[in-house]
Backbone as JSON Lines, residues from 0, in Angstrom:
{"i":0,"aa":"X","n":[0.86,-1.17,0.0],"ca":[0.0,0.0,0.0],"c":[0.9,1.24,0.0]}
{"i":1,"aa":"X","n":[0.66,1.87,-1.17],"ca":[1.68,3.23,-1.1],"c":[1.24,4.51,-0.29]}
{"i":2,"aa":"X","n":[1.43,5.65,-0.2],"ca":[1.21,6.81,1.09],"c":[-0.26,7.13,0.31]}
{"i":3,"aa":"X","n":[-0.71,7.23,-0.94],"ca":[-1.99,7.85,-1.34],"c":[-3.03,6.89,-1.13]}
{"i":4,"aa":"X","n":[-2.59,5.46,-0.93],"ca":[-3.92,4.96,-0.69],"c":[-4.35,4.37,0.2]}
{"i":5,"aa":"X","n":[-3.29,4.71,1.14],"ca":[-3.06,4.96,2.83],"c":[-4.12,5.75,3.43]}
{"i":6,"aa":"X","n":[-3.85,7.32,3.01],"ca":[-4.34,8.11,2.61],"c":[-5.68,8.32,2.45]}
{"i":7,"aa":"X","n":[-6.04,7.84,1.34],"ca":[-7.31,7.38,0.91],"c":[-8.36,6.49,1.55]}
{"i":8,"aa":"X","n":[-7.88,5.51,2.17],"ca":[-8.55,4.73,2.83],"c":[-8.36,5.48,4.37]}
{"i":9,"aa":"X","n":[-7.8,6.12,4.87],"ca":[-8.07,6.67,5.77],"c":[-9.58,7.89,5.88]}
{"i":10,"aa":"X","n":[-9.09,8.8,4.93],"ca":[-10.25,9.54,4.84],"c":[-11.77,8.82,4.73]}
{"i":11,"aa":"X","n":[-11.57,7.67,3.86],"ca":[-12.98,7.21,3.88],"c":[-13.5,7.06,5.51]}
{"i":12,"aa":"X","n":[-12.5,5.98,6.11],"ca":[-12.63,5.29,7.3],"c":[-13.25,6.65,8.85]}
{"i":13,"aa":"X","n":[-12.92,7.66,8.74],"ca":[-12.62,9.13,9.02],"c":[-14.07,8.87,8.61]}
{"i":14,"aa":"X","n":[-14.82,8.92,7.53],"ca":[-15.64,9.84,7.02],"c":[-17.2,8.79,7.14]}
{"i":15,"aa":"X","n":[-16.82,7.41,7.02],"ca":[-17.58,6.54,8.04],"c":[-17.84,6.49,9.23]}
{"i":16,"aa":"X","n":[-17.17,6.59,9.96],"ca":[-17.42,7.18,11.42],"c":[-17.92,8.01,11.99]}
{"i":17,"aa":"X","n":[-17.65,8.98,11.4],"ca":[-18.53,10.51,11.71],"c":[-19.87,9.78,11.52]}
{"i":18,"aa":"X","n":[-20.09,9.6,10.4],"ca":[-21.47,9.16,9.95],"c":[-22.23,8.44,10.95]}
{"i":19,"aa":"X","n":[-21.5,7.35,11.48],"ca":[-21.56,6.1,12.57],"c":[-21.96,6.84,13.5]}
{"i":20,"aa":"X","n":[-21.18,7.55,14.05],"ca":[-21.29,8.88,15.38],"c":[-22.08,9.29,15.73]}
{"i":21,"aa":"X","n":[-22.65,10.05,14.38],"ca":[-23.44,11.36,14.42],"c":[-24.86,10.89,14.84]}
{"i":22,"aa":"X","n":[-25.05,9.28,14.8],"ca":[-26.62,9.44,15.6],"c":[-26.57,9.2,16.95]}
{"i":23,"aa":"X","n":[-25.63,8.93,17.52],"ca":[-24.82,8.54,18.7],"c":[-24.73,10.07,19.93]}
{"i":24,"aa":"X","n":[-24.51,11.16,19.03],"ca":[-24.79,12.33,19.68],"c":[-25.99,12.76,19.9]}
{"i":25,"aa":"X","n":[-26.96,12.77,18.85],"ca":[-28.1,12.86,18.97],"c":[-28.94,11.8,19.92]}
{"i":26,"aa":"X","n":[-29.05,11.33,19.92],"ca":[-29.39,10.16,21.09],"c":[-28.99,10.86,22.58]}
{"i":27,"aa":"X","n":[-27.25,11.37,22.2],"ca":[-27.09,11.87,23.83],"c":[-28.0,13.14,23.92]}
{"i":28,"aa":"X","n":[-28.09,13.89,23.58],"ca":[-28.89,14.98,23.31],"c":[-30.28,14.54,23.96]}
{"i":29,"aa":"X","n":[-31.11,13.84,22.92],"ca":[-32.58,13.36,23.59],"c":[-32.64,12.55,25.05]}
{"i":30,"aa":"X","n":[-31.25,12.16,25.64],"ca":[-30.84,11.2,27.03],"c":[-30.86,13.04,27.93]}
{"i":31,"aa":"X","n":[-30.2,13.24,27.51],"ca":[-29.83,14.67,28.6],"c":[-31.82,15.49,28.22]}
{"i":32,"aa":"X","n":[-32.27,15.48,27.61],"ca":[-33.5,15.79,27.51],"c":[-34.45,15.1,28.26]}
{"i":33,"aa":"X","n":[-34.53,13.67,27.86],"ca":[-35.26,13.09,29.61],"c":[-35.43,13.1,30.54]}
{"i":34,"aa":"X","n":[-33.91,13.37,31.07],"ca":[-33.17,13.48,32.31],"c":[-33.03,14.53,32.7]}
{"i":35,"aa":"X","n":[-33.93,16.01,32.28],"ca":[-33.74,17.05,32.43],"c":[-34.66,17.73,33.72]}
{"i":36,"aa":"X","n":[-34.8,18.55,34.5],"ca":[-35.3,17.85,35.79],"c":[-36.4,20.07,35.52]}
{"i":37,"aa":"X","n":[-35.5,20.62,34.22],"ca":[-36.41,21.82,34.11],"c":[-37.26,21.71,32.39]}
{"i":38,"aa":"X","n":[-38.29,22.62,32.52],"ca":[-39.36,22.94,31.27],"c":[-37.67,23.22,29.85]}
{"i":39,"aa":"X","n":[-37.25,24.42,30.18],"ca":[-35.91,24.91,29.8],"c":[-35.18,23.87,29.1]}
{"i":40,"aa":"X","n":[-34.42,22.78,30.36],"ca":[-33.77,22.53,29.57],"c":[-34.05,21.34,28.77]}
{"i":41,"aa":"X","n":[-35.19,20.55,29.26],"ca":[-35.42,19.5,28.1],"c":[-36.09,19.71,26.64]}
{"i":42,"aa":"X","n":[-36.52,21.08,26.76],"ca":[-36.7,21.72,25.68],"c":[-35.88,22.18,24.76]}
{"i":43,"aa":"X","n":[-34.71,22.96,25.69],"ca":[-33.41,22.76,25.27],"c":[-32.77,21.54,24.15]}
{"i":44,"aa":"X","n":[-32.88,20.44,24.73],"ca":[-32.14,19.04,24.27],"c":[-33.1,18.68,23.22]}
{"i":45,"aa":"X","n":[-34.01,19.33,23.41],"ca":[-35.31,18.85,22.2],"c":[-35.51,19.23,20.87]}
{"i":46,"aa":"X","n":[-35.57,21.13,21.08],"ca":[-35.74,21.29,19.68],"c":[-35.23,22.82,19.45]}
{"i":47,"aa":"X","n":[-34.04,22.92,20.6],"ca":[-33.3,23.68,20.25],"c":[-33.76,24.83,20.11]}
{"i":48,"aa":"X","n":[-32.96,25.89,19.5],"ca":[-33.27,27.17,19.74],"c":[-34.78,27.64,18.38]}
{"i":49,"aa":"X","n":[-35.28,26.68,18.02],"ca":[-36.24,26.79,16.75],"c":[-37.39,27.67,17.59]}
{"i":50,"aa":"X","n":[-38.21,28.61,16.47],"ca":[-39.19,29.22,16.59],"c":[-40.6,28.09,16.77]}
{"i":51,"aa":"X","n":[-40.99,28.92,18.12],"ca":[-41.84,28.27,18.62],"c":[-43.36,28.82,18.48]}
{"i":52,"aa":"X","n":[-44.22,28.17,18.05],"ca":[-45.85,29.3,17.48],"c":[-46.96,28.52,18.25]}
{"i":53,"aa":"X","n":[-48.07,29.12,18.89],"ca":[-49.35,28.17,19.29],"c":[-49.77,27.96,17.99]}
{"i":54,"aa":"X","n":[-50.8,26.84,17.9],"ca":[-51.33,26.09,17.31],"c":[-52.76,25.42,17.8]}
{"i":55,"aa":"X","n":[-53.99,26.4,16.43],"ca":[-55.08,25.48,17.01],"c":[-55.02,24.41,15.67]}
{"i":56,"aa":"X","n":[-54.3,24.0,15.05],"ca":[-53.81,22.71,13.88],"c":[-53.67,21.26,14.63]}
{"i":57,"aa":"X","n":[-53.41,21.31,15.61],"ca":[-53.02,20.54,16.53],"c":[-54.21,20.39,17.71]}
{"i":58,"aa":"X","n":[-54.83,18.91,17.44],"ca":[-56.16,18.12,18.26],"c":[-54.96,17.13,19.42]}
{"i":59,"aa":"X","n":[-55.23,17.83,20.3],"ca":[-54.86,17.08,22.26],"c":[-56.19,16.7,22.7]}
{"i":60,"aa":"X","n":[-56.11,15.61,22.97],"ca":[-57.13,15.23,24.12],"c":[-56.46,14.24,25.16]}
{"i":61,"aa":"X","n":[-56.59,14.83,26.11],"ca":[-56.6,14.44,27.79],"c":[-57.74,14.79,28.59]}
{"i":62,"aa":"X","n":[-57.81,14.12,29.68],"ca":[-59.32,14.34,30.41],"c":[-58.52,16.1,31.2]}
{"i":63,"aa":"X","n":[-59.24,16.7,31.43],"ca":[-59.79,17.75,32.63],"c":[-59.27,17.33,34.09]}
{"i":64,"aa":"X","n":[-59.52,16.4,34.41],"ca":[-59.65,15.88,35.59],"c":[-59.11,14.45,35.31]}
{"i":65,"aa":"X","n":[-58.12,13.92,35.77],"ca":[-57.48,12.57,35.86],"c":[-57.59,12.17,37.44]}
{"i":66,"aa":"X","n":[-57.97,11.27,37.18],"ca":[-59.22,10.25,38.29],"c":[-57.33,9.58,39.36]}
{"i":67,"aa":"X","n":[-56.71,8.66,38.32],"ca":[-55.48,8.32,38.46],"c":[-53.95,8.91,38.23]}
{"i":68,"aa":"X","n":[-53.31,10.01,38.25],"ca":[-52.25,10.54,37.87],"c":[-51.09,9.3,37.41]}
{"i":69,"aa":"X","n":[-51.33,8.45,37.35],"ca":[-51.02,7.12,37.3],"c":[-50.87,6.67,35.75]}
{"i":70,"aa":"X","n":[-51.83,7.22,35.32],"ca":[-52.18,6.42,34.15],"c":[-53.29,7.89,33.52]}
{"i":71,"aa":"X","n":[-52.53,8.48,33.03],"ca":[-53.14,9.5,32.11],"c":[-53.6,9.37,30.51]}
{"i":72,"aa":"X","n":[-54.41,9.01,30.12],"ca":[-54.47,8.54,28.3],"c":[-54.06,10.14,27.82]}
{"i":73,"aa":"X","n":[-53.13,10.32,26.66],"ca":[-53.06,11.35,25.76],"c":[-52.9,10.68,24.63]}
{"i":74,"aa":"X","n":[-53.77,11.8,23.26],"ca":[-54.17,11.75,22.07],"c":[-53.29,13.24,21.53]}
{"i":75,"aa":"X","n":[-53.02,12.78,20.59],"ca":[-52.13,14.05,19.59],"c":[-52.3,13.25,18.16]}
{"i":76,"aa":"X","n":[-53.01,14.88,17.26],"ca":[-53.4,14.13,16.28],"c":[-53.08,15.73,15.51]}
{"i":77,"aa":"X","n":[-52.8,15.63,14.27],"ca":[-52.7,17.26,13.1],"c":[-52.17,16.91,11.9]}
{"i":78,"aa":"X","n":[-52.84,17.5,10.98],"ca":[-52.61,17.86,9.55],"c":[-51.79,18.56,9.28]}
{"i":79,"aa":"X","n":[-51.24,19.15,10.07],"ca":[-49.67,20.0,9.83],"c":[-48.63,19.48,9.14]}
{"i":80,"aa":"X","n":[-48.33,19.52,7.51],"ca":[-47.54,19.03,6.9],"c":[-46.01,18.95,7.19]}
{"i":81,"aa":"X","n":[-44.99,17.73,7.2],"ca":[-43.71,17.81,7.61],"c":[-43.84,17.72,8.69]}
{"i":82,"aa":"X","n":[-44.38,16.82,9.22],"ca":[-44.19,16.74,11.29],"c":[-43.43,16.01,11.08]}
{"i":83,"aa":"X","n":[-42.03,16.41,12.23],"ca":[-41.1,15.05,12.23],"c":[-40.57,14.42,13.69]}
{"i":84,"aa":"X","n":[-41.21,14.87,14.68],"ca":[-41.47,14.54,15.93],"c":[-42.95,15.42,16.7]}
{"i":85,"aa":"X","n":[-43.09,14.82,17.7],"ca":[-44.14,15.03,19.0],"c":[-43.61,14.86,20.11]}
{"i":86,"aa":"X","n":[-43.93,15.37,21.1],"ca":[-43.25,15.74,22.08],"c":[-44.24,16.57,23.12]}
{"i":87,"aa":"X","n":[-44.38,15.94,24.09],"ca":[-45.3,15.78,25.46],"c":[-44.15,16.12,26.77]}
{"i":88,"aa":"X","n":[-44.8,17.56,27.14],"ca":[-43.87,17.77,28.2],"c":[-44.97,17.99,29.51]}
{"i":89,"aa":"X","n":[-44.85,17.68,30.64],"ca":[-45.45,18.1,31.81],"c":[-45.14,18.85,32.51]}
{"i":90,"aa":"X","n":[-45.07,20.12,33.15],"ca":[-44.46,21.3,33.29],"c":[-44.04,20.77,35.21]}
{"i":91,"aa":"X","n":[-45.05,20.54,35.65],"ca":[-44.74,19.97,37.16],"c":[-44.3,18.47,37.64]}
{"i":92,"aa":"X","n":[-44.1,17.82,37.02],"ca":[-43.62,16.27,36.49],"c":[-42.09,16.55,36.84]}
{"i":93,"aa":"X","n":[-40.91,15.7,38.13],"ca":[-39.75,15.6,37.85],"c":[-39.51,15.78,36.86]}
{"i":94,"aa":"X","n":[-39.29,15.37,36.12],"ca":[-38.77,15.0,34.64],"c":[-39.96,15.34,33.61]}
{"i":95,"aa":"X","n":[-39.92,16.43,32.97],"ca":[-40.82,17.26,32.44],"c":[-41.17,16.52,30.71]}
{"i":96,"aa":"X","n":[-39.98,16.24,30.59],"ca":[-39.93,15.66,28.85],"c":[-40.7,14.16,29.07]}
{"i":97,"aa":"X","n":[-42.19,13.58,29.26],"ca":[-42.58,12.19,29.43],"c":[-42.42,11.65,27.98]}
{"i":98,"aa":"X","n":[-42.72,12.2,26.86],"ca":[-42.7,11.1,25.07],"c":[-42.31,11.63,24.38]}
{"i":99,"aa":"X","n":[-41.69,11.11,23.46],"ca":[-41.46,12.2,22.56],"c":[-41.56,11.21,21.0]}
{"i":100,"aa":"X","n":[-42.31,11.02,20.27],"ca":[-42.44,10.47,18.85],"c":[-41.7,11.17,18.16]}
{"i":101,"aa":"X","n":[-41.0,10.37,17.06],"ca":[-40.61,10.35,15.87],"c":[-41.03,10.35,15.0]}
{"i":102,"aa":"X","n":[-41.64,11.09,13.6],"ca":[-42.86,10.79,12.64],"c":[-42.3,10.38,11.85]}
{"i":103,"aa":"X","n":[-42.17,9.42,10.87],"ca":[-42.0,9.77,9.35],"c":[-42.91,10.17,8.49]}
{"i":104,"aa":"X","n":[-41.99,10.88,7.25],"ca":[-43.38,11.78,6.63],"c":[-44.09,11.13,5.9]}
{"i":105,"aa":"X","n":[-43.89,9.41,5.47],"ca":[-44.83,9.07,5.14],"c":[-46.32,8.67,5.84]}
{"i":106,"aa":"X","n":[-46.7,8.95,7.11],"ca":[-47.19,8.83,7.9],"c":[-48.2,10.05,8.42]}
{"i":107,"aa":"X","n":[-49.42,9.94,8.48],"ca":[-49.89,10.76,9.18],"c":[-49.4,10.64,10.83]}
{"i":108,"aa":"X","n":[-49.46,12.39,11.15],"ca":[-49.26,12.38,12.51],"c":[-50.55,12.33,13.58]}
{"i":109,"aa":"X","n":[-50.37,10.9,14.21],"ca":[-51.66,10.6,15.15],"c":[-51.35,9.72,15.74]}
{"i":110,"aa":"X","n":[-51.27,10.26,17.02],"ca":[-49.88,9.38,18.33],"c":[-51.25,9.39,19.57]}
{"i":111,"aa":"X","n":[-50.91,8.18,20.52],"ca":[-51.63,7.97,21.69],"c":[-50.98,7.09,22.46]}
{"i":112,"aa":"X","n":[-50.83,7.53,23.81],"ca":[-49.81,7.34,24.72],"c":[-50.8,7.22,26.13]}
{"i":113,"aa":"X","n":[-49.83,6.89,27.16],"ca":[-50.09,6.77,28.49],"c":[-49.27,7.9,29.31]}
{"i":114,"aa":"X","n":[-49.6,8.73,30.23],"ca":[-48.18,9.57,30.82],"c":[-49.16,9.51,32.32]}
{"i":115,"aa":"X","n":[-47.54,9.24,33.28],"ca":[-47.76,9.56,34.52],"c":[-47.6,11.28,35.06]}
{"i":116,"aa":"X","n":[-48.42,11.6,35.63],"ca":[-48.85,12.58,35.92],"c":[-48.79,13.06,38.2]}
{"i":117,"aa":"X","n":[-47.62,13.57,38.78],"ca":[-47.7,13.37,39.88],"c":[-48.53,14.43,40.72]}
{"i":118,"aa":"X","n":[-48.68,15.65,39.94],"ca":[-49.74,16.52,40.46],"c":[-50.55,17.37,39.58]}
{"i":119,"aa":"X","n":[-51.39,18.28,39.51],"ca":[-51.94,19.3,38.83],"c":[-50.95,19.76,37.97]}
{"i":120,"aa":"X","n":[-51.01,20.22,36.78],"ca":[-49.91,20.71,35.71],"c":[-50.67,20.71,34.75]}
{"i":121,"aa":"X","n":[-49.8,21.65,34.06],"ca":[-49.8,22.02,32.66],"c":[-49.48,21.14,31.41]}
{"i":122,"aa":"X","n":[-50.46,20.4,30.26],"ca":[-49.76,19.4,29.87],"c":[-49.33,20.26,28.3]}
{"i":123,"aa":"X","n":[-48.03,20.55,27.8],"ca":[-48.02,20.84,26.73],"c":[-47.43,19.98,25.42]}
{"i":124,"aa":"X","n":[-47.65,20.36,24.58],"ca":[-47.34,19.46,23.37],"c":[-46.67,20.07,22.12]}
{"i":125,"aa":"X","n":[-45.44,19.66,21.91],"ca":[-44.96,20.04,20.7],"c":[-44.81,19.32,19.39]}
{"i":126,"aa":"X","n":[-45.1,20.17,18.07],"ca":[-45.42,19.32,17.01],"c":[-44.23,19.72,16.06]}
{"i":127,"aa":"X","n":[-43.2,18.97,16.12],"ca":[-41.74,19.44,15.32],"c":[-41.65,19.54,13.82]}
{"i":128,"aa":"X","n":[-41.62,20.47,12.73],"ca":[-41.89,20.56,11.63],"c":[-39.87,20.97,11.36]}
{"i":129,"aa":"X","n":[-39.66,20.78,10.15],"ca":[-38.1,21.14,9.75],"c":[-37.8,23.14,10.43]}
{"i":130,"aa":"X","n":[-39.28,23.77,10.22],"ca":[-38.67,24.48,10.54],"c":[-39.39,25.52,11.23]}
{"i":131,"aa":"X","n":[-40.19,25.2,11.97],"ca":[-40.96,25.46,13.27],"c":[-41.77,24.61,14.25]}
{"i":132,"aa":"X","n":[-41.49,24.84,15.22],"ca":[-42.46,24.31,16.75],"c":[-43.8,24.7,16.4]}
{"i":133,"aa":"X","n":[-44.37,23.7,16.96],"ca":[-45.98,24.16,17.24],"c":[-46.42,23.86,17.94]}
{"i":134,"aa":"X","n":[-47.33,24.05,18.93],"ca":[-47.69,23.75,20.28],"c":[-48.7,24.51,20.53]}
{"i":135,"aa":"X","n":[-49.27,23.41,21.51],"ca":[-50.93,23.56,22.58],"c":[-50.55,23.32,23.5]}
{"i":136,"aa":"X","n":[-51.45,23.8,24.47],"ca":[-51.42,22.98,26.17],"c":[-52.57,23.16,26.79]}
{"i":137,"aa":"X","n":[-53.07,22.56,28.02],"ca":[-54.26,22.13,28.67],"c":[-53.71,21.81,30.05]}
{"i":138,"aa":"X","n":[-54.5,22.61,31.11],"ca":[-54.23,22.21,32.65],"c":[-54.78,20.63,32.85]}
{"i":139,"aa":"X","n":[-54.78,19.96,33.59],"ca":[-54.72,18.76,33.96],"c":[-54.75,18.98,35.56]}
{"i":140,"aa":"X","n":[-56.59,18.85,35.77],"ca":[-56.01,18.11,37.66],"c":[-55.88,17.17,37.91]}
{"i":141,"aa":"X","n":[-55.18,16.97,38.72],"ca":[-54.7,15.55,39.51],"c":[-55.82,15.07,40.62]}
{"i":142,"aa":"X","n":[-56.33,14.64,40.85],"ca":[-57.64,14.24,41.99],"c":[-57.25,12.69,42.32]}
{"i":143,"aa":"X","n":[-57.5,12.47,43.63],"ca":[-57.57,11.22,44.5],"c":[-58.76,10.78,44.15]}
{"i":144,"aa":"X","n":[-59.24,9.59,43.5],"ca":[-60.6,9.57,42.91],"c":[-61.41,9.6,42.53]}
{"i":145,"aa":"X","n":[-61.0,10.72,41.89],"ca":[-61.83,11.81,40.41],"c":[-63.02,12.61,41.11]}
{"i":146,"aa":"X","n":[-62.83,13.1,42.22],"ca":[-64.0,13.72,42.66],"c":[-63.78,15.15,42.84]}
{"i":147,"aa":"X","n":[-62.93,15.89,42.0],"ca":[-62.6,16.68,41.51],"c":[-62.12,17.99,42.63]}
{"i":148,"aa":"X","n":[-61.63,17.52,43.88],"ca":[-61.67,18.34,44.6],"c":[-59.74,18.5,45.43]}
């Protein structure tokens, strides 16, 4: 093997790796986003410094009143073309970031999940497009038995 194709096969090898890598960071990114214990920063790890807009495009349904904080049903459903994640944060929840979907665009976006819920909060929802946030939110009480008090 002479020095150019030394060389050569290095750069490839170099240029495979990165490749290899690069979902390897991202992953750490969405890990430090789980594990994020504020609204800030798992939002942060999420979707970055992108422009963020409300959205009535975007159908949430959660109950009003959750009987069990235990076992919360959420629905996220929109016609918003180019969704390429969802993303369910609980504002009073340790750990604020509970789901976060992946869409592909061949796919309509229409996700339904379970989230634990430890007190009254804010449930918000982000709908990730290449090149804006979109988001709703809805209070959520927490009740011992659903008797709403």
């Amino acid at each position: 093997m002479n020095r150019r194709q030394w060389l050569r096969a290095a750069v490839r090898y170099s240029a495979a790796t990165a490749v290899l890598l690069s979902p390897l960071r991202v992953l750490a990114n969405i890990r430090q986003a789980f594990d994020a214990t504020s609204v800030d920063d798992a939002l942060k790890g999420v979707i970055g410094d992108k422009p963020v807009q409300e959205s009535d495009l975007i159908k949430f349904k959660i109950p009003d009143i959750a009987e069990n904080g235990a076992v919360v049903p959420v629905s996220v459903s929109t016609q918003i073309d180019g969704v390429s994640a969802i993303s369910i944060v609980i504002e009073n929840n340790p750990n604020p970031l509970t789901t976060r979907f992946e869409i592909s665009p061949a796919v309509v976006a229409d996700v339904s999940t379970r989230v634990k819920m430890g007190q009254t909060s804010v449930v918000r929802v982000y709908v990730e497009t290449p090149n804006t946030i979109f988001t709703t939110a809805k209070e959520v009480k927490v009740t011992i038995g659903g008797c709403g008090g």
